[in-house]
Each structure stands twice: as C-alpha cells, then as structure tokens.
C-alpha positions as CSV (number, residue, x, y, z in Angstrom):
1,X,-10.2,-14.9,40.3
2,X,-8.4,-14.7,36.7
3,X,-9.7,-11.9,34.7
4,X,-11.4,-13.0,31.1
5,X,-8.2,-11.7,29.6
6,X,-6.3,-14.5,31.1
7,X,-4.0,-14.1,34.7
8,X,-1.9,-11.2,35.3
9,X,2.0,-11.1,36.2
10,X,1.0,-9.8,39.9
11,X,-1.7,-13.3,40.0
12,X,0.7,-15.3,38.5
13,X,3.2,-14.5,41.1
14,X,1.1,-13.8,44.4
15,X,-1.2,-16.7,43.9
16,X,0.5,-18.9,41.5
17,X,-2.8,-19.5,39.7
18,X,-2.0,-19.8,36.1
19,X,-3.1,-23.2,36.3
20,X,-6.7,-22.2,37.5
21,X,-9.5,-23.9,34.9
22,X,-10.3,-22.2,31.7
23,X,-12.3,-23.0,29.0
24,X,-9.8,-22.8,25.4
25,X,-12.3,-21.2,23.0
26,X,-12.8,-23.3,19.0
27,X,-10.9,-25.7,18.4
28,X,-7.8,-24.8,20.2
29,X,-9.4,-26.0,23.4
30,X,-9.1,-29.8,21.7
31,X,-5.9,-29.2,20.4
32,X,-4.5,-27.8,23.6
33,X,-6.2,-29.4,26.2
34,X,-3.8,-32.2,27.1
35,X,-0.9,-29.4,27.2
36,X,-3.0,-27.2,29.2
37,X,-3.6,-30.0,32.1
38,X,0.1,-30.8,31.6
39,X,0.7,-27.3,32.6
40,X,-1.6,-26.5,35.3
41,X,-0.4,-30.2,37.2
42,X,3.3,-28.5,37.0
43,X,2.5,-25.5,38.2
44,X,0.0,-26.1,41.1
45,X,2.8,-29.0,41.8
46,X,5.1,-26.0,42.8
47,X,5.2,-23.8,46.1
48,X,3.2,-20.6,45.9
49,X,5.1,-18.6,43.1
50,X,5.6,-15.8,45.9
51,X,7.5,-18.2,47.7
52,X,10.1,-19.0,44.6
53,X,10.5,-15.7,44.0
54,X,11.2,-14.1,47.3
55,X,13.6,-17.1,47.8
56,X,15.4,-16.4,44.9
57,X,15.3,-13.1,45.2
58,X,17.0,-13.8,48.5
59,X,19.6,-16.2,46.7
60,X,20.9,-13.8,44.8
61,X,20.8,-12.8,40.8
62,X,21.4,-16.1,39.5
63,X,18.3,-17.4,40.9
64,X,16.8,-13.9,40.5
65,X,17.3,-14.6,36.4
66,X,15.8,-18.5,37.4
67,X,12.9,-17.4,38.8
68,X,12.4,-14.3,36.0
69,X,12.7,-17.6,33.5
70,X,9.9,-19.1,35.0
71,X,7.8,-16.8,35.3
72,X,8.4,-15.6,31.7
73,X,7.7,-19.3,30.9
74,X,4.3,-19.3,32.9
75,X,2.9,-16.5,31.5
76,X,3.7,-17.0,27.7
77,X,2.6,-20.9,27.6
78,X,-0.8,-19.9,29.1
79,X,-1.5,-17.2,26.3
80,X,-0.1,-19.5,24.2
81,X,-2.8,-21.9,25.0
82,X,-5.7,-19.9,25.8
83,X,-5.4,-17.3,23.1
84,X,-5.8,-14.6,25.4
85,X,-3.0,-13.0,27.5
86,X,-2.2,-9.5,28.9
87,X,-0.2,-7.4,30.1
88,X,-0.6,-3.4,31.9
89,X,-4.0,-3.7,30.4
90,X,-2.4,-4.3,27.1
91,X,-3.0,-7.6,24.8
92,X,-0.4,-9.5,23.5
93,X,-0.7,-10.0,20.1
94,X,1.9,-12.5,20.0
95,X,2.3,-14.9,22.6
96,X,2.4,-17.6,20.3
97,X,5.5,-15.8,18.5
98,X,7.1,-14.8,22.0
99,X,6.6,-18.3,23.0
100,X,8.7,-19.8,20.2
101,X,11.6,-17.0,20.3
102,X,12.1,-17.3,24.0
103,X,11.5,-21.0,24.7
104,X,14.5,-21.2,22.0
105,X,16.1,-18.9,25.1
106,X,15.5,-21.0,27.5
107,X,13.3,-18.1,28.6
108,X,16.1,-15.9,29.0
109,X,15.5,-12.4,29.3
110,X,16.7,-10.5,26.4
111,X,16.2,-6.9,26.8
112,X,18.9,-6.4,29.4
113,X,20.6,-2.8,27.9
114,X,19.2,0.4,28.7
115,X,19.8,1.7,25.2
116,X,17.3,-1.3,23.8
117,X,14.5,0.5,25.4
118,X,15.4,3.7,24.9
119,X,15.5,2.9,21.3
120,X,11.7,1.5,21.1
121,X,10.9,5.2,21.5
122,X,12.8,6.1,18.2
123,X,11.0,3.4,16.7
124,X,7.9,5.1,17.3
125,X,8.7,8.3,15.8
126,X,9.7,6.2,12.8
127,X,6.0,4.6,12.9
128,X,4.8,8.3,13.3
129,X,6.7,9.5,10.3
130,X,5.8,7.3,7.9
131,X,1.6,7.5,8.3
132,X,1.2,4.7,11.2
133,X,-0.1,5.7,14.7
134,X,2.2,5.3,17.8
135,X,-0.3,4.5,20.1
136,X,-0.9,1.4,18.3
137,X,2.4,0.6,20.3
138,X,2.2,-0.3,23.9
139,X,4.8,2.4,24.8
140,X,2.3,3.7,28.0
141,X,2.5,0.4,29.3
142,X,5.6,-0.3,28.7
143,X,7.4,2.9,30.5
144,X,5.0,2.0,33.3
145,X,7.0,-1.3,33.4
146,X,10.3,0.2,33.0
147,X,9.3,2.8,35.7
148,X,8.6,0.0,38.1
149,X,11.4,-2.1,37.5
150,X,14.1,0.4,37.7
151,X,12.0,1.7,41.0
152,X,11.7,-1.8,42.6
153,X,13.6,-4.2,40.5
154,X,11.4,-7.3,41.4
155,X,11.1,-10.3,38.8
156,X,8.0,-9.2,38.4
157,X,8.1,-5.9,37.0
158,X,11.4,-7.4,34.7
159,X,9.3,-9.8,34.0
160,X,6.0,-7.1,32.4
161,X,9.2,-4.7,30.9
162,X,10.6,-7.9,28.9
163,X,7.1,-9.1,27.3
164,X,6.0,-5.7,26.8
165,X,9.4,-4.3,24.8
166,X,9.0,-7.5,22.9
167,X,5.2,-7.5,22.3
168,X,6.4,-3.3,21.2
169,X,8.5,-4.4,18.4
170,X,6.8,-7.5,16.8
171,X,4.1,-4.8,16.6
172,X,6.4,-2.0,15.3
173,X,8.5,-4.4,12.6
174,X,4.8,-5.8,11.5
175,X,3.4,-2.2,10.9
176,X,6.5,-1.0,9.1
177,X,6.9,-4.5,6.6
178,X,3.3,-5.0,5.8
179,X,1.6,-2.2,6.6
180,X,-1.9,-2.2,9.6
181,X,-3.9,-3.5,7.3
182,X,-4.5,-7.1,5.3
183,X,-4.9,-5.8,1.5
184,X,-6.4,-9.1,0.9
185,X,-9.1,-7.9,2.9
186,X,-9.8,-5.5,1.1
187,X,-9.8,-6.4,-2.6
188,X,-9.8,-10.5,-3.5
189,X,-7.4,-9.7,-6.7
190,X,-4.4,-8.9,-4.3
191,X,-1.6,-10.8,-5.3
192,X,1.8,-8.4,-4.9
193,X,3.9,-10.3,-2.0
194,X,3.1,-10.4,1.1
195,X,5.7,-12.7,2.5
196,X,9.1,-13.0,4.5
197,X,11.9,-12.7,3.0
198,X,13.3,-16.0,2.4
199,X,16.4,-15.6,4.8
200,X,14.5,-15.3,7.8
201,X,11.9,-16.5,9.8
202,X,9.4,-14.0,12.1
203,X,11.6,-16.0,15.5
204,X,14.9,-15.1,14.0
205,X,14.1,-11.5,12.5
206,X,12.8,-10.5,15.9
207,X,15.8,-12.2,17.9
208,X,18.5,-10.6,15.3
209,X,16.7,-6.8,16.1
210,X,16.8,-7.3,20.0
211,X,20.4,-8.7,19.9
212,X,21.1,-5.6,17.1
213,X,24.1,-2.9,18.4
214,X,21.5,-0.7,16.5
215,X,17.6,-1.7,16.6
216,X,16.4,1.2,14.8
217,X,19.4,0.8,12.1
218,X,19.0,-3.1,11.8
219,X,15.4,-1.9,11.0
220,X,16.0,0.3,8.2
221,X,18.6,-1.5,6.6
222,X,16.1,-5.1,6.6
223,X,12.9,-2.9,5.3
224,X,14.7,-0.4,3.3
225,X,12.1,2.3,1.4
226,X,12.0,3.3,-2.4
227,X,12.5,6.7,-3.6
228,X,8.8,6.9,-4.5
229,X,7.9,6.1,-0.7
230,X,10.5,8.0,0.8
231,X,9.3,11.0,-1.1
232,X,5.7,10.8,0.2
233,X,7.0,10.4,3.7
234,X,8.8,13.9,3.6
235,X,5.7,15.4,1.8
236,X,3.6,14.1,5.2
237,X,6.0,15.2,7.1
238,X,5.6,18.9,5.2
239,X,1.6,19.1,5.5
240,X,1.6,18.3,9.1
241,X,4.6,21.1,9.5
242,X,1.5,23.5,7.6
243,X,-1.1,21.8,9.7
244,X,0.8,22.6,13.0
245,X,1.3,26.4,11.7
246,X,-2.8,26.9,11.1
247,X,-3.2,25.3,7.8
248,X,-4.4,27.2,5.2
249,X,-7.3,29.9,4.8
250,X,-9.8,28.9,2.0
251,X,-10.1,30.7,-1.3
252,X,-13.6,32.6,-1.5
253,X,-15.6,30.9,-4.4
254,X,-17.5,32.7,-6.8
255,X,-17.1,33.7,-10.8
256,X,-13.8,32.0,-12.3
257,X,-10.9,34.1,-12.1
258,X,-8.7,34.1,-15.0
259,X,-5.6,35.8,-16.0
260,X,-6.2,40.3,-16.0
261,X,-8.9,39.8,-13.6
262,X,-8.7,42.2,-10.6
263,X,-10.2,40.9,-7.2
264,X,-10.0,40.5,-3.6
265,X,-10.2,37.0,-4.0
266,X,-6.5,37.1,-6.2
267,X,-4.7,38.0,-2.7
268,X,-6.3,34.9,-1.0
269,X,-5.4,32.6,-3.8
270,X,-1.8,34.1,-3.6
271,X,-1.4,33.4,0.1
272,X,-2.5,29.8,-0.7
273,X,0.0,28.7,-3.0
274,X,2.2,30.0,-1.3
275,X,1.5,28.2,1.3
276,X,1.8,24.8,-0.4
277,X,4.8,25.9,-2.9
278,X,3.4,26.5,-6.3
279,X,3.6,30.0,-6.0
280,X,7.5,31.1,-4.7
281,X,8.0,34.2,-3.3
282,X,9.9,35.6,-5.7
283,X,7.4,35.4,-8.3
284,X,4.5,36.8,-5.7
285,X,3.7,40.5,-7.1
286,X,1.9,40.5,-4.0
287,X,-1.0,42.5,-5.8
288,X,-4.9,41.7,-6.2
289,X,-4.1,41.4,-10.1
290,X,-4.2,38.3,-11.6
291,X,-0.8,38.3,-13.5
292,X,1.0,35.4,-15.5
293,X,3.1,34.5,-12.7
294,X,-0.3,33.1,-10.4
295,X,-1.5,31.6,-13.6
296,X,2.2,29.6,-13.6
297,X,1.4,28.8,-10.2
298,X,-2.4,28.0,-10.8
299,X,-1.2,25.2,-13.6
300,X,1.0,24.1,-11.6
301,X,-1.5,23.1,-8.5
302,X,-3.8,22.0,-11.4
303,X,-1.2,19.5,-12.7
304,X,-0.6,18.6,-9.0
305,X,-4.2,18.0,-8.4
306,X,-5.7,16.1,-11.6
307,X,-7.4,19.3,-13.1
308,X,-7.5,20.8,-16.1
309,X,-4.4,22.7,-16.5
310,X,-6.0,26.2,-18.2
311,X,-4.8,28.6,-15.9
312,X,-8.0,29.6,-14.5
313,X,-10.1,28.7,-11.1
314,X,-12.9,28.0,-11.6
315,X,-15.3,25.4,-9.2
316,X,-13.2,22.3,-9.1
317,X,-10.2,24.4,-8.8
318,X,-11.7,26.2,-6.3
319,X,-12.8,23.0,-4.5
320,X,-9.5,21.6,-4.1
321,X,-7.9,24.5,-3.1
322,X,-10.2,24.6,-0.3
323,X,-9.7,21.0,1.1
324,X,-8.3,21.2,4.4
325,X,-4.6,20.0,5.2
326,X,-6.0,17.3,7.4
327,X,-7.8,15.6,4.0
328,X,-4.7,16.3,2.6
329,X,-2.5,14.4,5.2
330,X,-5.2,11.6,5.4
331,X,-4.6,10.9,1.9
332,X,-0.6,10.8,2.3
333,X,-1.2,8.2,5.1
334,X,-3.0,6.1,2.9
335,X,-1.1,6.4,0.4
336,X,1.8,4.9,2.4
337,X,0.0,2.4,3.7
338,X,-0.9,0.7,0.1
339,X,2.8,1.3,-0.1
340,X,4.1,-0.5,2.4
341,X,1.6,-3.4,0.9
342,X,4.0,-3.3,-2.0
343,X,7.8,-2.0,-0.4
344,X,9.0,-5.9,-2.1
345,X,7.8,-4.5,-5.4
346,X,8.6,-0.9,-5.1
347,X,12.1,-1.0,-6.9
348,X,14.2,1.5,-8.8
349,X,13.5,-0.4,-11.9
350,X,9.5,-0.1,-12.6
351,X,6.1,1.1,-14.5
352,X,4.0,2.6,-11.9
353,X,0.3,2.9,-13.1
354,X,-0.9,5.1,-11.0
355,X,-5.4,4.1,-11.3
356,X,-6.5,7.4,-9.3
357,X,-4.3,9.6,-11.1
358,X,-4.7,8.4,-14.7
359,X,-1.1,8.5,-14.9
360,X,1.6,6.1,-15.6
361,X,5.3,6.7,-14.6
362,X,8.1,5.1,-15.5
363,X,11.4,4.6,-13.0
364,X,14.7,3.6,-14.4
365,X,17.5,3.8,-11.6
366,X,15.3,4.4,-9.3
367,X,14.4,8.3,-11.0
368,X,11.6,8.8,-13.4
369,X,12.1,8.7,-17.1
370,X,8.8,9.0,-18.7
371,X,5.1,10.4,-17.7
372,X,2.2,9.9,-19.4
373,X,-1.5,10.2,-19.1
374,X,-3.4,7.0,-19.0
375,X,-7.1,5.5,-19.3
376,X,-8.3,3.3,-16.7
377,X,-11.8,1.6,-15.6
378,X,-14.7,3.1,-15.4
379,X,-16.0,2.7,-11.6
380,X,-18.2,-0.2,-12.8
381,X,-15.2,-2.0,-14.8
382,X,-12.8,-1.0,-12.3
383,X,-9.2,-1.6,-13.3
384,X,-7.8,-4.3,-10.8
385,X,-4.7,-3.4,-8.7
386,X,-1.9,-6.1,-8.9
387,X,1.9,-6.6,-9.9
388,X,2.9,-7.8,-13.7
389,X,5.9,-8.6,-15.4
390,X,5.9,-7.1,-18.9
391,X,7.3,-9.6,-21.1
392,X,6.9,-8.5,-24.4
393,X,5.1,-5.9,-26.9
394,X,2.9,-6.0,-29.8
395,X,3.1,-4.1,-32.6
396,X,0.4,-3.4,-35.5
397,X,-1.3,-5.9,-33.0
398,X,-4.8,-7.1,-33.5
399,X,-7.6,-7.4,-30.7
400,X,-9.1,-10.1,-29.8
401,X,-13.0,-9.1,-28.0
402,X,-12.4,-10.7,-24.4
403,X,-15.8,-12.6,-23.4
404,X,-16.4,-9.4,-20.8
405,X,-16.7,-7.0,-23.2
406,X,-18.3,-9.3,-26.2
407,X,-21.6,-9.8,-23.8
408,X,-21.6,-5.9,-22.5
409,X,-20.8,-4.3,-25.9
410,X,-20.0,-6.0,-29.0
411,X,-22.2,-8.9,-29.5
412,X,-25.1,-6.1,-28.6
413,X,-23.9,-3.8,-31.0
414,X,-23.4,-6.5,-33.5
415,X,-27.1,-7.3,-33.2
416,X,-28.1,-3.5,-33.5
417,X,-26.3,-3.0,-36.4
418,X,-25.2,-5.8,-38.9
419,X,-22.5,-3.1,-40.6
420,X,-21.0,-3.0,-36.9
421,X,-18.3,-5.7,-37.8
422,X,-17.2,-4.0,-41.5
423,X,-17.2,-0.7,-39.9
424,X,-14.8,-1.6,-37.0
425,X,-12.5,-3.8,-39.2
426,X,-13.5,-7.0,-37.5
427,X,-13.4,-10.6,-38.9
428,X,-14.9,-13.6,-37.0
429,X,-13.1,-17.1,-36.9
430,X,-13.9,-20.4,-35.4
431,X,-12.3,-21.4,-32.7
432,X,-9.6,-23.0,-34.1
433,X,-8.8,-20.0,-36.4
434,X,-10.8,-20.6,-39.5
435,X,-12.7,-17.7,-41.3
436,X,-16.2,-17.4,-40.8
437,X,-18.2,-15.7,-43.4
438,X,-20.7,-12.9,-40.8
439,X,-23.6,-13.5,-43.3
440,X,-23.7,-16.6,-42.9
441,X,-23.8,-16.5,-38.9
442,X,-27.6,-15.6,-37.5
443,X,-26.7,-12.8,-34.6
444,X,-30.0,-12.5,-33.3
445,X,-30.1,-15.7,-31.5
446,X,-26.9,-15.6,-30.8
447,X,-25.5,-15.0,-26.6
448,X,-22.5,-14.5,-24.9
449,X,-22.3,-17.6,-23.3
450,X,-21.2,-20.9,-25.4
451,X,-20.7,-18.1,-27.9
452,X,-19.1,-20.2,-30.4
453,X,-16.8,-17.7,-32.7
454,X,-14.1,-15.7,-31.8
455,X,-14.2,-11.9,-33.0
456,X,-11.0,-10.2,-34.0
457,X,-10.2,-6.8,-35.0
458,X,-7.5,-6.2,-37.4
459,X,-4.7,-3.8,-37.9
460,X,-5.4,-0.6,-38.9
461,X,-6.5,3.2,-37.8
462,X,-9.6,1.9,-36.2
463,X,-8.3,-0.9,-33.7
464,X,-8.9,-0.3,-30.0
465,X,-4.9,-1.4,-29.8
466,X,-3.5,1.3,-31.4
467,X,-0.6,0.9,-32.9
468,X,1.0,-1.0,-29.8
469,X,-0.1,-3.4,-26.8
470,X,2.5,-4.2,-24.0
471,X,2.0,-7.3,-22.5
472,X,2.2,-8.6,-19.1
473,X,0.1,-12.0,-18.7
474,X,-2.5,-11.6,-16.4
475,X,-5.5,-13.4,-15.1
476,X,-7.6,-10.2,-15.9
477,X,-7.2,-9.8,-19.4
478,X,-5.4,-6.4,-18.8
479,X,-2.4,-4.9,-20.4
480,X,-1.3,-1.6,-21.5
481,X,-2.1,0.2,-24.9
482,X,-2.5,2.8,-27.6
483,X,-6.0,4.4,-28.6
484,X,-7.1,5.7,-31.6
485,X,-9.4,8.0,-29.8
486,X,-6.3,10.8,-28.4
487,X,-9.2,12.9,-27.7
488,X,-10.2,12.1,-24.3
489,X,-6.6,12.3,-23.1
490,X,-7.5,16.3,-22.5
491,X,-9.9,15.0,-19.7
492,X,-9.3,15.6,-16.2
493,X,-10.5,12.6,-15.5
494,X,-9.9,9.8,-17.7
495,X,-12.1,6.6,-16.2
496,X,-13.7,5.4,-19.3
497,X,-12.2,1.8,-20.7
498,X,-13.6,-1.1,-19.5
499,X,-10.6,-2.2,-17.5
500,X,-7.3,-2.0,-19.5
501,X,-4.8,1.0,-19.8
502,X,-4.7,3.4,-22.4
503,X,-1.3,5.2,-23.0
504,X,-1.1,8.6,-24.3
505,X,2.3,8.6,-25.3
506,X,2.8,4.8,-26.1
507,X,5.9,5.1,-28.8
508,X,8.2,7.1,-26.3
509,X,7.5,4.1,-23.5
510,X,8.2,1.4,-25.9
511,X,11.4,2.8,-27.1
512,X,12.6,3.6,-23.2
513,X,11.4,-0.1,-22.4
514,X,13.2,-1.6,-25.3
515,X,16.2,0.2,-24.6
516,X,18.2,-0.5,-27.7
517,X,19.4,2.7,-29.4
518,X,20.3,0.5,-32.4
519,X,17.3,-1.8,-33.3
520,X,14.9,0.1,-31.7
521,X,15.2,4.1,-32.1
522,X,12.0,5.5,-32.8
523,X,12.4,5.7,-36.5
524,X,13.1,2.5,-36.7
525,X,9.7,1.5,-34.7
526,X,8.0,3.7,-37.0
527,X,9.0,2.5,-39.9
528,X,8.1,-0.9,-39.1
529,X,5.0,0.4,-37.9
530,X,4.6,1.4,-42.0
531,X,4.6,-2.2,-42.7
532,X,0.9,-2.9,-40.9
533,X,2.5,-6.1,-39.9
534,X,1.8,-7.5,-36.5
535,X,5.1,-8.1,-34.9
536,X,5.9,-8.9,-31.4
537,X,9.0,-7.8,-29.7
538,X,10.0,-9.4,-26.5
539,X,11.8,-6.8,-23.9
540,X,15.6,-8.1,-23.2
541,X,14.4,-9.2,-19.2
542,X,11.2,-8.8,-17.7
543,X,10.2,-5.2,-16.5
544,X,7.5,-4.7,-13.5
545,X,4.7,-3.3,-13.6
546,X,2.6,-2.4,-10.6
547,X,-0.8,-0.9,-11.2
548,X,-1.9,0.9,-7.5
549,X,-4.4,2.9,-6.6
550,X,-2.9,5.9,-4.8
551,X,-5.0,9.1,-4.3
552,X,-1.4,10.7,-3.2
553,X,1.9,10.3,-3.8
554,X,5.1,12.3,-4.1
555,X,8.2,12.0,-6.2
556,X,11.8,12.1,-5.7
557,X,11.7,15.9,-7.3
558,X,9.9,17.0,-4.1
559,X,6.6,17.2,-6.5
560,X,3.2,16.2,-4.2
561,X,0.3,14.8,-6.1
562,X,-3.6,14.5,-5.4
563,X,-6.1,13.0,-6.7
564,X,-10.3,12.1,-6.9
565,X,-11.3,9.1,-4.9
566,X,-12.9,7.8,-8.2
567,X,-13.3,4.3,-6.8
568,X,-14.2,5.4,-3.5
569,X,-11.9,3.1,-1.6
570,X,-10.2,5.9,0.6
571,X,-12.8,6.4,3.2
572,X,-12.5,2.4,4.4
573,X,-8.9,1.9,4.5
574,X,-8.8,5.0,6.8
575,X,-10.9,3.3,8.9
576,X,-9.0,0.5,8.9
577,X,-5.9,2.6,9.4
578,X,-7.8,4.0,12.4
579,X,-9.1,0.8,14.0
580,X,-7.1,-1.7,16.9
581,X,-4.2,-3.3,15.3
582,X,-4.3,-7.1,14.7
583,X,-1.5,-9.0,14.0
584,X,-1.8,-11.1,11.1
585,X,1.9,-12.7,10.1
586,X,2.1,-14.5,6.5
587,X,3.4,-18.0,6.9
C-alpha cells in the first residue's frame, strides 16, 4: 500500500499504483479532484509500469528517456495534487514548482552532465559558509541516487537523481535569496522586499541555473553580496577557524584590572586578545603587567563589543570576554540571515542603523564614511526594523508631539505641572493651525483620545529635534535626529527614546548626505542654523535608509562587532534557523 507520504519511485514503477485512492487534504482535494480521477483513469489504463519500463529499456535509450518522461511525469503530478510527495525519505518541497519547470520540458530530464552534480556539492559549502546548514539540503539522498544510477542505470534510479538534484537547488537558491526564515513571521512591520527580481520567474531562474556552463557562478553573479555581508561571512568563517583550534580559555573574574596593575589574571587576558586580534603580537610584552599596549587592546574589544571604552575590565568586560566562540558564531549566523532578508537593499549607497548596536553607519561607494552613536527604543517602545528613503532634512525644525507619546508622556506631564508647556517651549494650536491660548484650555479633563489640539514645540536649545531632523516618511512616525541631551551618548547602552533615532554627530551626516561642497559646507549649515529659522532641505535623490537589528556584523576593514540582545529577538530566530526548512516562495 502507498505510504502517507504519497507512492514511491520503486511503487510507482513495480506496481504502477500512483493512481491508488487518496484523500487531498483542505481545499485542494475540491480543487484537484477532477484532475486527480483524470490521472489515476490514465495511469491504471496503462500496462503495469514495470512492463513499460523493462520494454523500453529493451528498446533502447530513446524509449529509455520515454519511459524516464513518464515516470518523471507520474510522480510530480501526484505531489502536485496531493501536496505530499517523496523521495529517499526526503520531502519535496516543490513539486508544484518542479511540475511547472519540467511539464514546460516535456518532462525531459535535465541533469544529464556529471559536472551539474558534482557542483550541488559546491553549492553546499557556499550554504555552509554563509550561516545556513547543509543538511537542510538533500545531498545524503541525493548521492544515494546518483550511487544507484551510475551502479544500475535503471529509469528509476535516473528518475530519484533528477527530482532530487532539482528539489537540492530550488532549496539551495531559496536559502541563499531569502534567507530560512519568513521575517514577516517574525515581526508584522516587515516591509524591505522580499520578491523576485522582475526579470525572472522561480520556473525560469531554476531552468537558467541547471542549463548554466557554471551553476555555482550563475548563482553568485544573480544573488550577488554587499560588502557589509561579505565581510561578516569571512568573520564566521574566522571564529569557526578559532572554534576548530579550541576556542578560547576564559578570563578569571574578580576586582577590575586597570592599567599598572600586576596579576596572573593580565597573562590570560593577553592570550585572549590575541586570540581574537585586538592585541597583535608585536605589541604583546608578554608579561603579567598591565601596560598601555593591553589597555589599546582592551578599548579596542570594548569598542568592538558595545562597552564602555575606559581601558579597564571590569564585570561586563569580563563577561564578554568570557562568552564562548560558539555564542559568538551563533550571533554571526544570525546576523546573516536578517541579511540575506535584505541583500535587495543592501547597496554600496546606504544609512545603516544598526538598533542593537546603537550605531548608525553610513556607506558611500560601497565603504563607510561616517560612524556615529545613536539612540533607539527602549525595549517597551521598540524602534521598528524597516527600509526608508530619506527624502529631505529639517533644519531649526519644530516637533510636533505624535499621539503615542502625547498619551504616555506629555499630556500627563501637562496635567502634573501647568508650567510644563512654557518650560519646554511649546505652543498649542488647533487643528487647523490657529493659536490656542493654554489658559484657556481645562487639562484635567482632557485625554489622549479625540484630543482636540495639536502641541508643537518650537525652535530653540530645548527641542527634542535638535538642531536637525532627517526625514524619511514612514508609517511609524520615525526619523532620525539631534538631541539636546549629548549626555547619554557616553552610555554603553543607549535604549532610551521612545522609538526614533537620536544622532550623536548629526551636522557631519547632513553635510556627507547633502554632498554639496558649495551650498552646503558646514559653515554654511551653521550659519544658517544662526538664523533659528526652520528650513527644509531636500537631498539631490533619495538616499536609503535601512534600520536592522543585528547583534553582529563585520565591516569591509576586517573589523567584527557584538552586541546585547536588548530586544531579545536572537534566541527565536536561532531556533528558527535550526528548525526543518519550509519553502515559502513570494509570488
């Protein structure tokens, strides 16, 4: 009898029961239900499939490749229609897909070179080296086909090695273009692309790659990598190279050790950053002294790892020294994953808000000209992750209190303390822009909803603007800004707006994003800044701006970064990473 996971090649062609009864689970049984009689009434019309094949086999390889159509034919229009098909004891995640791409073949058989096959097993280093798992491949199964088919070179076993090398890179190409796993799954304000290109549908990318001279280089040249991407790939590929050599020993905690100190514990921390780069050779005295080279080397792994860059280890130093290569390589594999959610956005031309690192990067020509410590959410106003186009900027701007924060803080405050709205520079209008006078306005019983006044802050010292706001228009209300409290830029961790970005240094990004030496040098900003006019400045096209979550990255210098989980996201996408791959193909 069939097996629940619908009839295997060796059924298919001993009994010729692909036709046997079957009940099409939802709503594809009424939808495929006259097909699926259709189907079974041709095949049980036929001689035992046996029979066809040993005759053609007989008849020579023209009617070898007949019969090997058929059967290819048989076996993809049941999984078609029942959803469920199989193959070596591995599913087929795409019958539906194979069904188009080879019925468009007249079932041909399309892996018919040795070196296709022998480049699916490049492929899966590729997968390897860039985060993904290769046994999410059907590579066992596959060479078990191959094996068999070389060995006996029935239609049968051509038959398994053709669907399995196909089902091996419609898995492979979907891993590397859109990553394992759905982001929309895993946050509702996804909205980067996640798409085909325009050129090409899933039928034609996949018959392009088989028919390629080169399947691994048709691959990379389709789904080419940015420079940020390609930079965290080679820092994986270095922490599993220290993983594979032992990893490294952890520092022994205890009192902070600061620059003079003499201690045991110095020689340890010397043979860890070595180990990871921060410390060089060169500069290793190789003494238990704490000298100013390891405090070079200690800043360094501080900058690398969001701490406090004082020169000293302390506990959180002390704690991230300690975390074993293996967190350290988890993190790099997510990190590529989210991505790989983004490679269409990832271009040499962008703003890259990194949210876990509280840092914002700026890429022109694909290397980075600006860095800059940034604000973000606090975990309970969590800055979203999407893409943005920065259109324009606002300078001397004025803030208008988005209904969000008028319920949680200002109206509140307002209520608390009637000077609240002199203090902050704030005026209150209707809502078609007419002055209001406060006095006149009774705050107690007034709510956040159907509040009926808008509340704008103006120019000045005191505006939660700063003196600049770039603007990229956005269902959430977010953008990028200045502060006037610079103060909490010295933090190590910098979670504490309520859901926009505050820039550190935002005069040196607006004169890089305005890129005009002549209108808009810096002391030309500034002195229009002088003015305490609001003026907005629109950029010459619009620039991207991606705002990710990435707990590691690397750069193009070679420089690794980690950083806190301060959303706690990590620990579910690595499930996810870890889970049984499901094909999910945007239309």
């Amino acid at each position: 009898m069939p097996s629940r996971q619908g009839p295997s090649i060796e059924l298919i062609t001993l009994a010729g029961r692909v036709g046997t009864r079957r009940t099409i689970p939802g709503n594809r049984q009424a939808r495929g239900l006259s097909r699926c009689s259709m189907l079974v009434a041709r095949v049980l019309a036929r001689p035992i499939a046996a029979i066809i094949l040993a005759t053609s086999l007989l008849a020579g390889p023209a009617a070898a490749q007949s019969a090997a159509s058929e059967l290819l034919r048989q076996q993809l229009e049941y999984g078609s229609l029942s959803g469920e098909s199989r193959m070596n004891g591995e599913s087929l995640h795409a019958a539906s897909l194979m069904l188009e791409l080879y019925a468009e073949n007249d079932f041909a058989l399309l892996w018919t070179r040795p070196e296709q096959l022998a480049a699916l097993e490049q492929l899966a280093q590729r997968i390897d080296a860039e985060g993904l798992t290769p046994d999410d491949l059907p590579l066992q199964a596959l060479n078990e086909a191959s094996t068999e088919a070389q060995r006996s070179g029935t239609v049968t076993a051509l038959v398994e090695q053709e669907l399995l090398a196909t089902e091996t890179l419609i898995r492979a190409a979907y891993l590397l273009n859109f990553g394992k796993v759905n982001p929309h799954n895993l946050d509702n304000d996804w909205n980067f692309k996640r798409s085909l290109r325009p050129d090409s549908t899933p039928v034609e990318f996949i018959r392009a790659a088989i028919a390629a001279d080169d399947l691994n280089l048709y691959l990379a040249e389709d789904m080419p990598r940015g420079p940020v991407y390609i930079a965290t790939m080679e820092a994986l590929a270095a922490f599993r190279k220290i993983s594979q050599s032992g990893g490294w020993q952890p520092v022994s905690t205890g009192a902070t050790l600061r620059e003079g100190d003499s201690d045991p514990r110095v020689t340890e921390l010397r043979t860890r950053l070595r180990t990871t780069g921060q410390l060089t050779a060169a500069a290793d005295s190789g003494t238990d002294v704490f000298d100013s080279a390891l405090v070079e080397a200690v800043i360094r792994f501080q900058d690398q790892h969001g701490l406090e860059t004082d020169g000293a280890v302390g506990g959180r130093t002390f704690a991230a020294l300690n975390v074993p290569v293996e967190k350290r390589i988890d993190q790099l594999r997510i990190a590529l994953e989210r991505m790989r959610w983004v490679l269409d956005d990832l271009t040499d031309d962008m703003l890259l808000v990194n949210i876990a690192g509280f840092r914002a990067r700026l890429f022109q020509n694909g290397q980075r000209s600006w860095d800059g410590r940034v604000m973000v959410g606090q975990p309970y106003r969590k800055t979203p992750v999407f893409r943005g186009d920065m259109e324009y900027l606002v300078f001397n701007p004025t803030w208008t209190v988005p209904p969000g924060i008028l319920a949680k803080d200002t109206l509140p405050a307002i209520q608390r303390d009637p000077g609240y709205l002199a203090r902050t520079n704030m005026v209150v209008l209707t809502r078609d822009g007419k002055p209001v006078d406060p006095a006149t306005v009774d705050w107690p019983s007034m709510s956040a909803r159907g509040f009926p006044y808008i509340l704008r802050q103006q120019p000045g010292p005191r505006n939660a603007m700063g003196q600049v706001k770039f603007i990229f228009p956005n269902e959430h209300f977010v953008f990028l800004h200045d502060t006037p409290n610079r103060s909490l830029f010295n933090k190590p961790e910098r979670a504490f707006s309520s859901g926009c970005i505050r820039v550190e240094h935002p005069l040196e990004l607006a004169e890089l994003l305005l890129n005009d030496k002549d209108q808009w040098n810096r002391a030309k900003i500034e002195a229009m800044l002088a003015q305490k006019k609001t003026r907005t400045v629109h950029l010459r096209a619009t620039f991207p701006v991606l705002l990710m979550y990435l707990t590691a990255l690397a750069e193009p210098d070679g420089t690794t970064y980690f950083y806190t989980d301060i959303y706690e996201r990590d620990a579910r996408l690595l499930r996810e990473l870890q889970a049984e791959i499901v094909i999910d193909v945007p239309e």
